[in-house]
C-alpha positions in Angstrom: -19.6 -168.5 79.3 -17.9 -167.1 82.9 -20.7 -166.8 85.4 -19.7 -164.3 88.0 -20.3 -164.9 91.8 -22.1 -161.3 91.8 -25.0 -162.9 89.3 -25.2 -166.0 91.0 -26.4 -164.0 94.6 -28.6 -162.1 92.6 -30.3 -165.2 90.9 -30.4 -166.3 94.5 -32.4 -163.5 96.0 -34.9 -163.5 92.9 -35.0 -167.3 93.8 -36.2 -166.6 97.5 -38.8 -163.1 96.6 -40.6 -165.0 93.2 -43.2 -166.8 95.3 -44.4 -163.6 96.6 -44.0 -161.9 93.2 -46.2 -164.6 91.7 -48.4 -164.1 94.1 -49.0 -159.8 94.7 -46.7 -157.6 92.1 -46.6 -154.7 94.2 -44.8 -151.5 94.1 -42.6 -152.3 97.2 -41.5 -155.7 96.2 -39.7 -154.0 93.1 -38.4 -151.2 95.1 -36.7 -153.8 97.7 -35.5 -156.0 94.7 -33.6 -152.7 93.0 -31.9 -152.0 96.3 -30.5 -155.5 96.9 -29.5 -155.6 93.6 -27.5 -151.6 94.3 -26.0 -153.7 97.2 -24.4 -156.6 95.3 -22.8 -154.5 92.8 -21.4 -152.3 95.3 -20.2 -155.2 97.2 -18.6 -156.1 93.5 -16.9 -152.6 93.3 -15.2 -153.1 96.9 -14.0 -156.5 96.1 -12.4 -155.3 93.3 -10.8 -153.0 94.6 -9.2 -154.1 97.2 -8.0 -157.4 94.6 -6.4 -154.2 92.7 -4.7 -153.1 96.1 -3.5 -156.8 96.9 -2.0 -157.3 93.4 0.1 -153.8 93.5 1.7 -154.9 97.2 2.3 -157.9 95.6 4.7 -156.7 93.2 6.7 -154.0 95.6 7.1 -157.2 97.9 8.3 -159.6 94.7 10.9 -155.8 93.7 12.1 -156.4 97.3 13.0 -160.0 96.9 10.8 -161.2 99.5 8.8 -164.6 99.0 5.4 -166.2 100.4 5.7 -169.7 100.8 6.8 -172.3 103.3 9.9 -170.1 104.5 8.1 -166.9 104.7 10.8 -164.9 103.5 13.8 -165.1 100.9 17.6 -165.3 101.5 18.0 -161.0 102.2 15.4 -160.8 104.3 16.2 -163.4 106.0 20.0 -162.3 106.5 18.3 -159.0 108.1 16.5 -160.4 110.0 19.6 -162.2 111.8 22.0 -159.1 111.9 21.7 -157.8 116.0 22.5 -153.8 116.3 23.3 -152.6 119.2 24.8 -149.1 120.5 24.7 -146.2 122.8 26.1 -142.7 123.4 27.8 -141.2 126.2 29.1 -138.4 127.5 30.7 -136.9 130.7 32.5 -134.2 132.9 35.2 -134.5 134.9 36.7 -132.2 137.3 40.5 -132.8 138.9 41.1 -131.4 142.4 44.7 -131.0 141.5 43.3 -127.7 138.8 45.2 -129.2 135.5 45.7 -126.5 132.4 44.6 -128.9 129.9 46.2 -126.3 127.3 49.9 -127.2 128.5 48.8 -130.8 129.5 47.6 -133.5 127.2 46.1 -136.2 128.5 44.4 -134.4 131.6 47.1 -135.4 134.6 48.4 -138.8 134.6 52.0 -140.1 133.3 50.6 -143.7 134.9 47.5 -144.8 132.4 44.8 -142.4 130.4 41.5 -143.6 132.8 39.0 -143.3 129.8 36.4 -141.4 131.0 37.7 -138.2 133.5 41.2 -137.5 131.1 40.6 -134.0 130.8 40.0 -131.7 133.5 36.6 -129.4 134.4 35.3 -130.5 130.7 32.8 -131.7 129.2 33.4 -134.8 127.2 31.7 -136.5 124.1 32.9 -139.9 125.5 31.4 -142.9 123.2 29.3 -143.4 120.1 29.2 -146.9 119.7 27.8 -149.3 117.1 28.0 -152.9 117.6 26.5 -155.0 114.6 26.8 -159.1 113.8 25.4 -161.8 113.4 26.2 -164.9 115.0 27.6 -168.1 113.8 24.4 -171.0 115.2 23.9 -174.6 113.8 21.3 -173.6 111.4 23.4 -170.6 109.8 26.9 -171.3 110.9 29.0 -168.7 109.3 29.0 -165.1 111.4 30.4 -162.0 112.0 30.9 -159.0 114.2 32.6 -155.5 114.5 32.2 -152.3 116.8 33.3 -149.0 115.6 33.2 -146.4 118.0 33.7 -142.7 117.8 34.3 -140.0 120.5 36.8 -139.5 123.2 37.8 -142.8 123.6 38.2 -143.7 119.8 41.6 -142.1 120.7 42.2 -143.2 124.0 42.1 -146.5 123.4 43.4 -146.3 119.7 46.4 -143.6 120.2 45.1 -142.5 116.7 45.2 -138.7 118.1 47.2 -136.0 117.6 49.5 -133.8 120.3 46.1 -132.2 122.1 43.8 -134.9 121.0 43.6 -136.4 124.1 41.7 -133.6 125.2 39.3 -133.1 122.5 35.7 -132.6 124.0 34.7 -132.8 120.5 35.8 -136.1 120.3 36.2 -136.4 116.3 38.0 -139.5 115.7 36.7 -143.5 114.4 38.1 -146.5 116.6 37.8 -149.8 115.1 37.4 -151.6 118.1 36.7 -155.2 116.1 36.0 -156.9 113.4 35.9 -160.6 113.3 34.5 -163.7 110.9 33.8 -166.7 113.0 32.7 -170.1 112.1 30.5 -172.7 114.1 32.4 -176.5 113.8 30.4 -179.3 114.9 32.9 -182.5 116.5 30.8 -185.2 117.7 29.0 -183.6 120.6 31.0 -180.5 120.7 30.7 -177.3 119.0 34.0 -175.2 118.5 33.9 -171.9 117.2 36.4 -170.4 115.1 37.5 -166.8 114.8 39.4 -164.5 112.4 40.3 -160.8 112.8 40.3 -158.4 115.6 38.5 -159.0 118.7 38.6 -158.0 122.2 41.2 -159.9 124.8 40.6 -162.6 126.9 42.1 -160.8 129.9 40.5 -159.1 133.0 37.5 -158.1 133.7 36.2 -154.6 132.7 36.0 -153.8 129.2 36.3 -150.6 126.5 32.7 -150.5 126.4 31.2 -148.0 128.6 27.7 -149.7 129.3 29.4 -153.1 130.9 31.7 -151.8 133.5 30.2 -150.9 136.9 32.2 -147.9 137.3 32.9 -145.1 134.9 36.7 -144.5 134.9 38.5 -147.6 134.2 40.7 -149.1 137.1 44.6 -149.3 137.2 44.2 -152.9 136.9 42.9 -152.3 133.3 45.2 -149.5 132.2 48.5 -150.3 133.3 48.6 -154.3 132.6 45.8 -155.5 130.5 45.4 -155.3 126.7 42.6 -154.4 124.9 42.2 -156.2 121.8 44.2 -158.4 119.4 44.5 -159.5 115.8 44.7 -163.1 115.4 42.7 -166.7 115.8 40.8 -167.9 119.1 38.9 -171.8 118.9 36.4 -171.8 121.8 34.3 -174.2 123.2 31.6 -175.0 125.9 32.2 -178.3 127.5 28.1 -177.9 128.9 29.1 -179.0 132.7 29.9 -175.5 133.6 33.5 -175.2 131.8 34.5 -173.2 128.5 38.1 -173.1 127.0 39.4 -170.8 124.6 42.8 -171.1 122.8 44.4 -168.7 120.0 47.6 -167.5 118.3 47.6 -163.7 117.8 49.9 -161.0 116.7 52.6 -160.0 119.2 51.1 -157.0 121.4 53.7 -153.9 121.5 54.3 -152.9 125.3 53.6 -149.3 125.2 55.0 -146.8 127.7 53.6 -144.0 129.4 49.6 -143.3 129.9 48.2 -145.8 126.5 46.5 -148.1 127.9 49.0 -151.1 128.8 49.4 -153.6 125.9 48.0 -153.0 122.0 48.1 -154.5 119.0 50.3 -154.1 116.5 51.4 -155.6 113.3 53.9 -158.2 113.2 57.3 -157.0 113.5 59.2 -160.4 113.8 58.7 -164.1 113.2 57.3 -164.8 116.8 53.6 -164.9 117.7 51.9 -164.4 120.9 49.6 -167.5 122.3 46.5 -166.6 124.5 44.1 -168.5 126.2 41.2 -168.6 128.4 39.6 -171.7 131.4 36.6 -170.8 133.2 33.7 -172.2 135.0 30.7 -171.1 135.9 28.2 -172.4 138.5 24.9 -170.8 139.9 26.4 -168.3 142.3 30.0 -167.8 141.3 32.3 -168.5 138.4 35.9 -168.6 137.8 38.4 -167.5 134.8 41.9 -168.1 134.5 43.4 -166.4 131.7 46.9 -165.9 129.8 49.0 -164.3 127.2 52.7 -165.2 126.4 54.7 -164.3 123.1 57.2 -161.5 122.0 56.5 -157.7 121.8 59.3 -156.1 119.9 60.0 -155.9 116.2 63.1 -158.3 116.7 63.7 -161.8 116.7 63.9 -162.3 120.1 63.1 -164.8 123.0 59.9 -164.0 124.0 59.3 -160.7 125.8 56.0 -160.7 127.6 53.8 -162.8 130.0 50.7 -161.8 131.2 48.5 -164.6 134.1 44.7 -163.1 134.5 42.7 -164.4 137.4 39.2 -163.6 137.3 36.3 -164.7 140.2 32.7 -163.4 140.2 30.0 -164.4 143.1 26.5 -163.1 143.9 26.5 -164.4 147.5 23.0 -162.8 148.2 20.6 -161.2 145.4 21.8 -157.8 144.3 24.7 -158.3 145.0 28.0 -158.7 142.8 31.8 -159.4 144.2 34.3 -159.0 141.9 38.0 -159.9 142.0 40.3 -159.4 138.9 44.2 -159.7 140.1 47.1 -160.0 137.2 50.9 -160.9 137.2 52.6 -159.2 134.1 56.8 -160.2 133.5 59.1 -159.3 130.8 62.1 -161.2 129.6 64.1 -158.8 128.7 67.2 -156.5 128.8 65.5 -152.7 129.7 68.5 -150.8 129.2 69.0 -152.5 125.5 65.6 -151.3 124.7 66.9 -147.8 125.3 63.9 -146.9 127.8 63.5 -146.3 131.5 62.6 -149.9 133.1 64.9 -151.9 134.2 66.3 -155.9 133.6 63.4 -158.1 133.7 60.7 -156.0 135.4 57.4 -157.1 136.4 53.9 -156.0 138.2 51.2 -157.4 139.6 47.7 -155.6 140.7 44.6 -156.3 142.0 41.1 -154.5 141.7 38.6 -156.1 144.2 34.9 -154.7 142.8 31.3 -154.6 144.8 28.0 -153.5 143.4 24.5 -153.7 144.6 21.7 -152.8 142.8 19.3 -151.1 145.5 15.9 -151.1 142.9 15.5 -151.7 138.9 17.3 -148.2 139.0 19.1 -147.5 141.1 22.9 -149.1 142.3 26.0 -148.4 144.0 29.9 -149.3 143.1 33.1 -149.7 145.1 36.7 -150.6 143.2 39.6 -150.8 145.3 42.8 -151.4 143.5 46.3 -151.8 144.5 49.3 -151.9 141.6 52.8 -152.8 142.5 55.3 -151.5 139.5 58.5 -153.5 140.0 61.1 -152.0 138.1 59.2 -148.8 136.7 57.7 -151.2 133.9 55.3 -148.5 133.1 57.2 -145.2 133.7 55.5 -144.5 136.6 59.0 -143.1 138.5 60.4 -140.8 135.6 63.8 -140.9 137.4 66.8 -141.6 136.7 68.1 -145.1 134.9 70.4 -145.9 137.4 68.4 -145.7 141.0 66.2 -149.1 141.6 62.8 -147.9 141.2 59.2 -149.3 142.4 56.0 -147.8 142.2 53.5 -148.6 144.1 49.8 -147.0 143.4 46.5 -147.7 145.6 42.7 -146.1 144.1 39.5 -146.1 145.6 36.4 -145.4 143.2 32.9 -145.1 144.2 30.0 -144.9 141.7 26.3 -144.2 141.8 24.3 -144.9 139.0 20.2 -144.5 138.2 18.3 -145.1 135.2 16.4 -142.4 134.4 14.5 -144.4 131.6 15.0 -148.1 130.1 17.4 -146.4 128.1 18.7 -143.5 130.0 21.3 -143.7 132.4 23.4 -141.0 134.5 26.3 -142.0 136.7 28.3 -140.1 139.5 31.9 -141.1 140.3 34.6 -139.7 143.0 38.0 -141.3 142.4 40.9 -141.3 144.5 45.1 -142.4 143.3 47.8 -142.2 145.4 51.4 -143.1 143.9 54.5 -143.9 145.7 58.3 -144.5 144.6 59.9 -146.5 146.5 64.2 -145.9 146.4 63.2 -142.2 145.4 63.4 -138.7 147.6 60.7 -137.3 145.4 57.3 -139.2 145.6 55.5 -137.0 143.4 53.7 -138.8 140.1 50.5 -136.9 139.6 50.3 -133.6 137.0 48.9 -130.0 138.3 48.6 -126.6 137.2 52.6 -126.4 137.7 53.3 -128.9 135.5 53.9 -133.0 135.3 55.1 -135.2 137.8 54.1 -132.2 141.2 51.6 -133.8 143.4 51.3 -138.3 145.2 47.4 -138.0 144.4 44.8 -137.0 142.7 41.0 -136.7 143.3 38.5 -137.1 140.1 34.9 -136.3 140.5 32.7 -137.1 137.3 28.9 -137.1 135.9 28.5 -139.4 133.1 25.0 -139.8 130.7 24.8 -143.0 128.5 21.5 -143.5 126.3 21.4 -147.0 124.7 19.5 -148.0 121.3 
């Protein structure tokens, strides 16, 4: 016979009151027995209840696949709860001094490199909607993964995935896949490598695609005219733990792409060459150092190799607040310009540098200053749309200041003036900039810009 725990308390209590039963059967004895008794049965009822409430969350939890136990949860959840998400959104407005028609002029006023942010003119811009999600390769899971896909503005800037007046499209209605890679952690002896497959981001310079991580809003000359943006291809890293990382890969051969795209970007193999890339750093407490380089072909022929690219990258915080940046590059082509059937010449190279200070005067509030200098040797980039036969050199200096303050943890606005100056050497006619008259009428250009960006 089952003996329930609700009988047993109630034996317990008739237990303790029989003495004084025995002794006076009154009225009030009974009365305070009856409502002890009420009490344990509705302490019964509750119980039951909520053993009816447990056993129902039991089984939606079992339909999800998630486990008690030792590991707490099962493989899915598990996987979720590795995956990082991150994003943001941004927008901006840009206004040129040199009064563009943005009708009659895609792009918003440069033949020398599409600055992201600030390529339309007296607009408001949806910039960025960006979605970073992965999960990264670590000893105790080691296979990973990772890709960003990003909308807006920039989805065609840095993409060239946009029609004739896409450039200009405040609506900003196109889907960049920025990258998407698998990546492996190998263990050798006391060194971890990791391995990865797909598109990914470049090794070279120092700002970046994604809005949030640059200190200014408009990307430099430095980035636009001789740095790639991403590759498709295999990188091995490694961290040697005494302050030095290396990182060697093979990748498809980037396309050099002429006038205002952005420098160097991927492109299917066209040929049997491949491009090899790599990266040396160190970092110590105050400063660190990067040296980093691309060689390989980049033409769909079979070919010796066309393009070189040495990156040289040093960081320092000399005093808190404070960040120095330098980021100079060397880009050479071996090639025959006039075979290619465009406007550079035999050979030509340039070289830049983009010297970079920010302080941050509070948790909110900070201050930017790029300076930049480009030296186009042989109109490499079409920046001197002039004739094939005069020797042409273009030589372009750009000073950006930026004020940024975070309205919230994850509200930010940003103000920006930015200067360019062009000049041809070996030509009469110095002009580079776009106006209201048309391409190719003004030496320099003034850009002031507002920018918003909300991260999630």
């Amino acid at each position: 016979m089952r003996i329930r725990w609700t009988d047993m308390l109630l034996a317990a209590a008739l237990a303790v009151v029989m003495p004084g039963a025995a002794v006076a059967e009154d009225e009030t004895l009974r009365r305070d027995m009856d409502e002890m008794r009420q009490m344990i049965m509705q302490l019964q009822d509750t119980v039951s209840a909520q053993s009816g409430e447990i056993d129902q969350q039991r089984e939606v939890i079992d339909r999800a696949g998630i486990e008690f136990g030792d590991d707490s949860a099962s493989g899915v959840s598990s996987f979720l709860q590795d995956i990082e998400v991150n994003g943001w959104l941004t927008f901006t407005y840009f206004y040129n001094t040199n009064d563009l028609d943005n009708d009659e002029l895609p792009g918003g006023g440069s033949n020398i490199g599409i600055p992201f942010a600030g390529s339309s003119d007296d607009s408001f811009t949806f910039q960025q909607l960006w979605f970073e999600i992965g999960k990264p390769a670590t000893k105790e899971s080691r296979a990973g993964f990772f890709t960003e896909i990003a909308m807006g503005q920039d989805a065609c800037n840095i993409g060239g995935n946009c029609d004739t007046f896409g450039a200009i499209d405040g609506g900003g209605n196109n889907l960049y896949l920025n990258s998407a890679y698998i990546e492996y952690l190998a263990s050798f002896g006391e060194f971890d490598v990791t391995f990865k497959g797909g598109k990914f981001g470049t090794l070279i310079g120092y700002e970046v695609a994604q809005a949030p991580y640059n200190f200014n809003i408009t990307r430099g000359n430095v980035y636009n005219m001789l740095q790639p943006i991403t590759h498709v291809g295999m990188l091995a890293s490694t961290d040697f733990g005494n302050g030095f990382d290396l990182t060697l890969g093979v990748v498809n051969n980037p396309n050099y792409v002429t006038i205002g795209s952005g420098g160097l970007t991927p492109q299917n193999d066209g040929n049997h060459d491949k491009t090899f890339i790599g990266h040396l750093g160190y970092t110590a407490e105050n400063w660190s150092v990067a040296i980093n380089g691309l060689t390989g072909g980049d033409t769909a022929r079979d070919e010796e190799p066309g393009v070189s690219i040495i990156d040289l990258i040093v960081t320092a915080t000399p005093i808190d607040n404070l960040t120095l940046v330098m980021n100079a590059d060397y880009i050479f082509r071996d090639d025959d310009g006039n075979d290619m059937g465009v406007l550079f010449e035999d050979d030509p190279n340039a070289w830049g540098v983009a010297l970079t200070a920010n302080y941050d005067w509070s948790e909110r509030l900070a201050t930017a200053i790029r300076y930049e200098f480009v030296d186009d040797d042989g109109n490499m980039f079409g920046c001197a749309a002039v004739p094939v036969l005069v020797e042409r050199e273009c030589q372009i200096h750009s000073l950006t200041g930026t004020v940024a303050y975070a309205l919230t943890d994850d509200l930010k606005i940003r103000g920006e003036i930015r200067y360019d100056d062009a000049d041809i050497k070996g030509f009469t006619d110095k002009a580079v900039y776009n106006d209201s008259n048309g391409p190719n009428r003004d030496e320099d250009r003034v850009l002031l810009g507002f920018e918003a960006i909300y991260e999630f």
